[in-house]
C-alpha positions in Angstrom: 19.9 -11.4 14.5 17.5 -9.1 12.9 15.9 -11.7 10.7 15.3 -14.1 14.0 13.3 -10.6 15.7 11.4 -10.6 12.2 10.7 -13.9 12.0 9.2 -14.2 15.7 7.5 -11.0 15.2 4.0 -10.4 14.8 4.2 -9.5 11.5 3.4 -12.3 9.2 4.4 -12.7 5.1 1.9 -13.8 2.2 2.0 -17.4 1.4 4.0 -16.6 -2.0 6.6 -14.5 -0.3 6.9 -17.7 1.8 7.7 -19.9 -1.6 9.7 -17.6 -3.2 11.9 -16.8 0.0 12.3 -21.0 -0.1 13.6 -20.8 -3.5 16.4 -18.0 -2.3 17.7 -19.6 1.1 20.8 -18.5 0.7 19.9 -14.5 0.2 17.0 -15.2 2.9 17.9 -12.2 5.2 18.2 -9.7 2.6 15.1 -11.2 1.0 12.6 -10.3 3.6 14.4 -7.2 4.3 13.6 -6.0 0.8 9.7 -7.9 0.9 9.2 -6.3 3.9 9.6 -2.3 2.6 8.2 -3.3 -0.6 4.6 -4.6 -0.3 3.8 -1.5 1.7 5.5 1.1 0.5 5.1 0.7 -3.4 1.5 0.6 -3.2 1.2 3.7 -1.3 2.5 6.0 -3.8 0.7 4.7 -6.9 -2.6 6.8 -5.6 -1.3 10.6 -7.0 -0.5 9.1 -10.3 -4.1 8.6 -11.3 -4.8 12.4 -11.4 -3.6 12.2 -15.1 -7.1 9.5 -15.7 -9.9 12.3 -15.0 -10.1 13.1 -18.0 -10.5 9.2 -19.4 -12.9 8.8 -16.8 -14.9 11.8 -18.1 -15.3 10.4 -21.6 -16.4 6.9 -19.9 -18.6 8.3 -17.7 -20.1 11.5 -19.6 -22.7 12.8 -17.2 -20.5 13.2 -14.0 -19.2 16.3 -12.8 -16.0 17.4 -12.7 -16.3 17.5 -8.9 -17.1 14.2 -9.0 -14.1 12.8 -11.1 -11.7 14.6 -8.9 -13.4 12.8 -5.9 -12.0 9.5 -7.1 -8.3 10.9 -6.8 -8.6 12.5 -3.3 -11.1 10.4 -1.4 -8.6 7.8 -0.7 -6.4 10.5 0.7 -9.4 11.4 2.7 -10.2 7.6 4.3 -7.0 6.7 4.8 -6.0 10.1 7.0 -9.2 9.0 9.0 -7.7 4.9 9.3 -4.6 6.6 10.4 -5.8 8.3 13.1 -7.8 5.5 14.2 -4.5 3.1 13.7 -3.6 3.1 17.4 -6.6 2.4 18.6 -7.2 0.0 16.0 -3.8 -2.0 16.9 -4.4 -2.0 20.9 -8.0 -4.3 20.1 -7.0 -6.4 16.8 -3.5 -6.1 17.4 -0.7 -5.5 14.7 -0.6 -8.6 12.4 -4.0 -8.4 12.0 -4.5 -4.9 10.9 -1.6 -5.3 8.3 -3.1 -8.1 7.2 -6.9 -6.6 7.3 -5.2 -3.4 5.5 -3.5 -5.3 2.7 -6.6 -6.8 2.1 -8.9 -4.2 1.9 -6.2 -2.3 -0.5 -6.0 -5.4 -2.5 -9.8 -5.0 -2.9 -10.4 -2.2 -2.8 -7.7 -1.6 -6.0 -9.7 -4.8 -7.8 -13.0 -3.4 -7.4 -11.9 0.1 -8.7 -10.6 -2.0 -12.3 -13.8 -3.2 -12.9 -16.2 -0.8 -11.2 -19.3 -0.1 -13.6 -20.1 2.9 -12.2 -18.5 5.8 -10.8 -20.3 5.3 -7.3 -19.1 1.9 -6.8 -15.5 3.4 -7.9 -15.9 6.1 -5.0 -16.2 2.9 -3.0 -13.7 0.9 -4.0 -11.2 4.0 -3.8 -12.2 4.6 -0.3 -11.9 0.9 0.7 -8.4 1.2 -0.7 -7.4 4.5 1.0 -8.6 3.2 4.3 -6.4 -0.3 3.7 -3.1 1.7 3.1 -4.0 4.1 5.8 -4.5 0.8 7.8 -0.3 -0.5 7.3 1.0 2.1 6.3 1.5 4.3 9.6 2.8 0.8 11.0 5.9 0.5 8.7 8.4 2.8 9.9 6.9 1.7 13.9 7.6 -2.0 12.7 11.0 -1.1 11.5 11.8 0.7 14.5 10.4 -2.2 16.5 12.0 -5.1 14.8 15.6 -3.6 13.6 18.2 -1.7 15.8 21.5 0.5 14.7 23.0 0.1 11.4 20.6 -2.3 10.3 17.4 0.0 11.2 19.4 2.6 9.5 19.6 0.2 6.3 15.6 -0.5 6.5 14.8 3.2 6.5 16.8 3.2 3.4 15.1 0.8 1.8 12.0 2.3 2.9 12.5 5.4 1.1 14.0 4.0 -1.9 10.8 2.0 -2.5 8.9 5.0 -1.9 10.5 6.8 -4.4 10.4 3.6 -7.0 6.6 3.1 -5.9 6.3 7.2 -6.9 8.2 7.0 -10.4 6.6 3.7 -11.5 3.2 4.7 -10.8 3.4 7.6 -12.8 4.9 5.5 -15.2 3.2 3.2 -15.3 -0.3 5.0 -15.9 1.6 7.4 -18.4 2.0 4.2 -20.2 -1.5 2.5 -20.1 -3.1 6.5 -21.0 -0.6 5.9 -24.2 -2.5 3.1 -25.5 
C-alpha cells in the first residue's frame, strides 16, 4: 500500500533510479524505500567532514586567510538554515516535487563547481549553492515520510532515515580521510 502512496505522490525519482528499480522488480517496494532515504540523507552529512581540508586548501591557495578557509566549511551551514526557513514558503508557490528536484540540483552543482573551482571565491559560491540545495530537501524528508507512510512502516522509514544519516556521517569522514591520505 505504501509503495502505491509513493508512487502517486508528488515526489518524483531520477531517471536511473527508474532503470535500476526495472532491473529489481521483484524487491521494487523495498527498493524505493531505501532510494528514497538515501539520495537525501547521505549527502547531507558529507558537509562537516571537509573541516579536515583547510589546511590543503591553505597550501593551494597561499594568500587567503584563515577566516576565509573556514568560510568554505560553514557557509553552506549558513545558506542552507536560510533555504530552510524559506522552505514553506517556497513549497506553497513551486510546490514539493519541484523544490526537491530544484534542491537536488543545485547540490549536485553546487558540489561540481566546488571540485573544480579555480579560485576560492568561486568555491564560496559553489558551497553556498550546495548548502542552499540541501537546505532546499532536506527539511522535506521526514514531512514526506510522514506524508507518504503510516504506522509500522513510517516507523521503518524513520529507521532507514537515520541509519543513512549515520552511514552518510561515517563515510564522509571516511571518505575525505582517505583522499587527504593520498
Amino acid at each position: 500500500m505504501a509503495y502505491n502512496k509513493f508512487e502517486s505522490s508528488k515526489v518524483g525519482l531520477l531517471p536511473g533510479v527508474r532503470v535500476l528499480r526495472r532491473l529489481l522488480k521483484h524487491e521494487q517496494k523495498v527498493w524505493n524505500d531505501v532510494v528514497f532515504d538515501s539520495d537525501a540523507v547521505i549527502i547531507t552529512n558529507v558537509n562537516g567532514a571537509t573541516a579536515s581540508t583547510i589546511p590543503g586548501l591553505m597550501k593551494q591557495f597561499p594568500a587567503v586567510s584563515s577566516e576565509t578557509a573556514e568560510l568554505t566549511v560553514t557557509i553552506p551551514s549558513f545558506t542552507m538554515a536560510v533555504v530552510i526557513i524559506l522552505s514553506s514558503l517556497i513549497v506553497k508557490r513551486i510546490g514539493t516535487k519541484k523544490l526537491v528536484l530544484a534542491g537536488t540540483a543545485l547540490t549536485a552543482f553546487g558540489a561540481g563547481l566546488s571540485m573544480f573551482s579555480p579560485s576560492v571565491s568561486v568555491l564560496l559560491i559553489a558551497r553556498a549553492i550546495m548548502g542552499a540545495g540541501i537546505g532546499a530537501f532536506n527539511t522535506l524528508c521526514i514531512s514526506l515520510i510522514d506524508r507518504l507512510y503510516s504506522g509500522q512502516q513510517r516507523e521503518r522509514m524513520l529507521g532507514f532515515q537515520n541509519t543513512f544519516q549515520g552511514l552518510g556521517a561515517a563515510g564522509g569522514a571516511l571518505g575525505v580521510g582517505l583522499i587527504l591520505m593520498y
